[in-house]
Every structure is written in C-alpha cells, then in structure tokens.
C-alpha positions in Angstrom: 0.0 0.0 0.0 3.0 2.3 0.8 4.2 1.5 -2.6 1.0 2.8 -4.4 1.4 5.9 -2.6 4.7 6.9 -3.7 3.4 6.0 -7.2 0.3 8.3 -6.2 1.9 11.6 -5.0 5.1 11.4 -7.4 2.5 10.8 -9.8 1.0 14.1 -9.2 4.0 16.0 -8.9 4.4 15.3 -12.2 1.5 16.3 -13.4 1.3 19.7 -11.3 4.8 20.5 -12.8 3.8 19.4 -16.8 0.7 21.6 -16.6 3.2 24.5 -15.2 5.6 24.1 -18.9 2.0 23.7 -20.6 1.0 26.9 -18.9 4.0 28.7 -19.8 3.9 28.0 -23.3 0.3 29.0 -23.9 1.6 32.0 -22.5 3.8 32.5 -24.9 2.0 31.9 -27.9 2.5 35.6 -29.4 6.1 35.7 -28.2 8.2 36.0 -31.5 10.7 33.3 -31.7 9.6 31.1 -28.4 10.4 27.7 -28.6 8.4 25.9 -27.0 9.3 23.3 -24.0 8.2 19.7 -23.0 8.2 18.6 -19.8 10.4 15.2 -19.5 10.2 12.5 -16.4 11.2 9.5 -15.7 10.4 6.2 -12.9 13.4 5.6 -10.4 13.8 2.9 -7.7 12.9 4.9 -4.2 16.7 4.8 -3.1 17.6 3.0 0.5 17.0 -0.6 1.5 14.3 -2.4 1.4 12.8 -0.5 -1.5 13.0 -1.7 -4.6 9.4 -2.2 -4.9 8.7 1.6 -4.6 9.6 3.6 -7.5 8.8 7.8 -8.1 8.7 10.3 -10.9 12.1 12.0 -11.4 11.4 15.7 -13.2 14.4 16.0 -16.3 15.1 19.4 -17.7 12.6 20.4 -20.1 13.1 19.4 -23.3 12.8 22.1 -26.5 10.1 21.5 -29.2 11.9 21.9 -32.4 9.3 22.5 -34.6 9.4 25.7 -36.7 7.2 28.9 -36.3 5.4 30.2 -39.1 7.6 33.3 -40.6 6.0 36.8 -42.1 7.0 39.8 -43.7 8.3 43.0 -41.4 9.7 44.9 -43.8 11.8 46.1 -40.9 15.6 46.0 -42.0 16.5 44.8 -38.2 14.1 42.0 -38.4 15.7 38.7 -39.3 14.3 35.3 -39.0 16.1 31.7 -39.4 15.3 29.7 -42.2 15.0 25.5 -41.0 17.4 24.8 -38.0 19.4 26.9 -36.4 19.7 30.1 -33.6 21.1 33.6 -32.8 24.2 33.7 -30.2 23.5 36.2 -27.9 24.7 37.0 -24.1 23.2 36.9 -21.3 24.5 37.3 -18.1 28.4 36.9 -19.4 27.3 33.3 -21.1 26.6 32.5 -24.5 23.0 31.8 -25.3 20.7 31.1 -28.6 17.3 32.0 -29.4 15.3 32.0 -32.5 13.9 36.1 -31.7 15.1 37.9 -34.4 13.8 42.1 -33.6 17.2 43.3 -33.4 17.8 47.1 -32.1 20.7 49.8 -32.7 21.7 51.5 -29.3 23.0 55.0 -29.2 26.5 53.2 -28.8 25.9 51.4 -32.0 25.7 48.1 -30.4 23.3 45.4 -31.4 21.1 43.4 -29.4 17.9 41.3 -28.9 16.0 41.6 -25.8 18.6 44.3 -24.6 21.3 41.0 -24.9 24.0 41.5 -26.8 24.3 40.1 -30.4 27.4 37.7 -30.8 29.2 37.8 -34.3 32.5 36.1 -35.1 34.3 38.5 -33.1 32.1 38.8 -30.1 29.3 41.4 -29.5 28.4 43.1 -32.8 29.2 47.5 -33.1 27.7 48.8 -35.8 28.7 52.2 -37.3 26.3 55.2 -37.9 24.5 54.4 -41.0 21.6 55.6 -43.2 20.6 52.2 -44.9 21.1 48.3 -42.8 21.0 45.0 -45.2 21.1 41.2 -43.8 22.3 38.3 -46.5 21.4 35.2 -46.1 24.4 33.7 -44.4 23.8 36.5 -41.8 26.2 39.4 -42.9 25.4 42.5 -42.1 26.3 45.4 -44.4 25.4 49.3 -44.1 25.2 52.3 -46.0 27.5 54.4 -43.9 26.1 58.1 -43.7 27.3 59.8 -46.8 28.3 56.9 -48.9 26.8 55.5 -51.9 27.6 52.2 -51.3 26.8 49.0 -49.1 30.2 47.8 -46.6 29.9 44.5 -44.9 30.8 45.3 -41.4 30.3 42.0 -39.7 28.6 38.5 -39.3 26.2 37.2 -37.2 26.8 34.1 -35.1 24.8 30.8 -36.4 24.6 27.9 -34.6 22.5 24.4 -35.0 22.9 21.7 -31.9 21.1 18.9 -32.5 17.5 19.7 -30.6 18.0 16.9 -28.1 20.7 18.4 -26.0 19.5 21.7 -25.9 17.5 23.1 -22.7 16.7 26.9 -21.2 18.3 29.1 -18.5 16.6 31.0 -16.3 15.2 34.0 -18.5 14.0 31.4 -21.1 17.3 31.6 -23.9 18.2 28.3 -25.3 21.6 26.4 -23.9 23.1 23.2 -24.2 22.7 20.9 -21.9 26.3 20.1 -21.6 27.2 23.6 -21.2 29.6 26.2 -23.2 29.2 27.6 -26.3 28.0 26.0 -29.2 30.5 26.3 -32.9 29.4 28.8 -35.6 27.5 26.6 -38.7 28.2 28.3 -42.0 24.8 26.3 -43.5 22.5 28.4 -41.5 20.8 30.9 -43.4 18.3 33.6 -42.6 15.9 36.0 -44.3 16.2 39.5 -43.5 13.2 41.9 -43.3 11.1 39.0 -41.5 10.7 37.4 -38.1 9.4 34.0 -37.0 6.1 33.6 -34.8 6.1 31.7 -31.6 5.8 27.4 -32.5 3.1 27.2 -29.9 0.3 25.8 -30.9 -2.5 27.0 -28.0 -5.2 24.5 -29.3 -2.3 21.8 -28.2 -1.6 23.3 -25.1 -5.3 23.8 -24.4 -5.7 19.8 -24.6 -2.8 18.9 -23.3 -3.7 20.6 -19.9 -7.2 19.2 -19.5 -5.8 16.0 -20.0 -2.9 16.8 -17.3 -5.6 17.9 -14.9 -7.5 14.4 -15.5 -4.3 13.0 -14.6 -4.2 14.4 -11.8 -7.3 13.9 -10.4 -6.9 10.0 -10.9 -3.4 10.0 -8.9 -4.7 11.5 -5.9 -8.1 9.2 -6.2 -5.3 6.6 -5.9 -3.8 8.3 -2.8 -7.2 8.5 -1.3 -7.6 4.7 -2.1 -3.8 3.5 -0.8 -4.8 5.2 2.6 -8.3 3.6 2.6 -6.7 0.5 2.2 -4.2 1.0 4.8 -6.3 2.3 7.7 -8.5 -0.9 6.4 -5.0 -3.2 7.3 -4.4 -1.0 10.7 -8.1 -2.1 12.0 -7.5 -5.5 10.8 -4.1 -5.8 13.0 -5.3 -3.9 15.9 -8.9 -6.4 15.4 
C-alpha cells in the first residue's frame, strides 16, 4: 500500500509540474521566436534498503520543441528570421545563449542586441557604425550604408549555430543552452531571411488539450492516494482487530 502511494503523490507532482511548462507556453504563444518546451520524467527505484518495490517520478530538464514557427514579412531592416534549423548567439548574463527572436535594435553606442542582450558575431558582441541604410544576407552578414556613402560595406557577421534539438535546454530567463554547457561552434549552413521574423511554434489548441488531460491526470493520482490510505487504515483495523 505504501508502494501505491509513492506511485500516487510522485505521480502528481508530475502532473502539477507538466501543466506549469504547458502553462508557460500557452503564455507564450504571441512571443516571436519562443520555442516551446516539453516537460520530460522519468520512474526511479525509491533509493535505500528495502525499497526496490517503490519507484517515483524524477522531473528531467525540459526538453525544447523543435518544430518551426510560421515566418512573415516585417519589412523592418533589423528584423531577421532563421530559415530551418538553427539560432542567434546572444549574451546573457556573461554566457553565450541562442534563441530564434530575431527584432534586433541599434543603441546610441551602436551596439546590437535582442532583448537588450548583446548580439554575438564572429568577433564577439556586434558594433555597428552610424549608418543611413542596414542589409542582412542570407548567411547573416550584415552590411550598411555608412552616412554619406553610396555604397553597401559589410561590417560583420552574425553568429549561427544548429545543436542537435535533443541536447538543448533553457536558462533562467527562457534563452536556449546546451545541456552540456559552453558555447556552441558557428555553422556556415545556416541561413536567414532578412526583413522577417518567426512567430512563436506554440500551438494553443495543443496546449489547451494537453492541460485538460494533465488535470484528468491528476485527479486519478490523488483518487489513488485516497484509495492507498483507505486501504491501509483498512489493514491497521484488521491488525489492531
């Protein structure tokens, strides 16, 4: 009866953490660029002697869905969006992150960033000089009409990357990492497409399902905790009997 129980309330952990990723990425479903997660669990032996007939849900980093997000016309010079596989460096914090947001802004310094992070290039965080015109190729070079020039100077490259989707994860403030920490090489075969960004890969019907059937879950797992300590308050009366 024990046994059921730690079945029962690990059981429901599980579910009360899944339907917190599901929340999260319904939440997200405008968000340009989100990726969004899955939550991943697995059955352990209850460590300690004696145990081996107990088992509980262990909670994994969330996994990332890799599926793409629909991509539309800005018109916005700054916009880019990734075309297939493939991420942004950026930093955040003082360590290298990826994400798939692609709104890029000019501060007053000239530096370029998404999300107020830097953007990485092959040299590190990208400078851009005053200019009156901004182009993006498709291998991610960005050149500019300096003001008073007549024509276009490539002044630096933006940093592609694309890890294989199983080892990648999230920080903290929701940027894709790898798993086994460190930055991730450069990949000369990503391409973008300037003057568009990607939507969010959310799909909210999915998430809308997907937590109605978490809450069912849950609901059985604690009508099997209510059952194990029916059952054992049954035993207790039958020893004390």
């Amino acid at each position: 009866m024990d046994a059921l129980i730690f079945t029962a309330m690990s059981g429901a952990n599980r579910a009360l953490k899944a339907q917190q990723v599901h929340a999260n990425n319904l939440a997200n479903s405008e968000t340009g660029g989100f990726r969004a997660d899955f939550g991943v669990a697995r059955s352990q032996v209850v460590a300690g002697s004696g145990f081996d007939a107990r088992h509980v849900t262990r909670l994994e980093p969330s996994a990332v869905n890799s599926r793409p997000g629909a991509i539309h016309a800005t018109g916005r010079e700054l916009d880019v969006a990734i075309e297939g596989e493939g991420f942004l460096a950026v930093l955040d914090g003082g360590q290298e992150v990826y994400t798939r947001a692609g709104s890029l802004d000019v501060g007053p310094d000239g530096r370029l960033s998404v999300q107020g992070r830097p953007v990485l290039g092959d040299g590190g965080a990208i400078t851009l000089p005053p200019f009156s015109q901004l182009a993006i190729a498709a291998d991610g070079t960005l050149s500019v009409q300096a003001q008073g020039e007549a024509l276009m100077q490539p002044v630096g490259r933006l940093k592609l990357v694309r890890p294989v989707p199983e080892e990648l994860s999230k920080n903290g403030n929701g940027f894709i990492i790898s798993r086994a920490g460190g930055a991730l090489p450069a990949d000369d075969t990503v391409r973008v497409k300037g003057g568009h960004l990607e939507r969010s890969n959310v799909s909210a019907v999915e998430e809308m399902i997907a937590t109605m059937a978490l809450g069912r879950d849950f609901e059985l797992q604690m009508k099997m905790f209510n059952t194990a300590s029916e059952m054992a308050d049954a035993g207790n009366r039958l020893v004390r009997g």
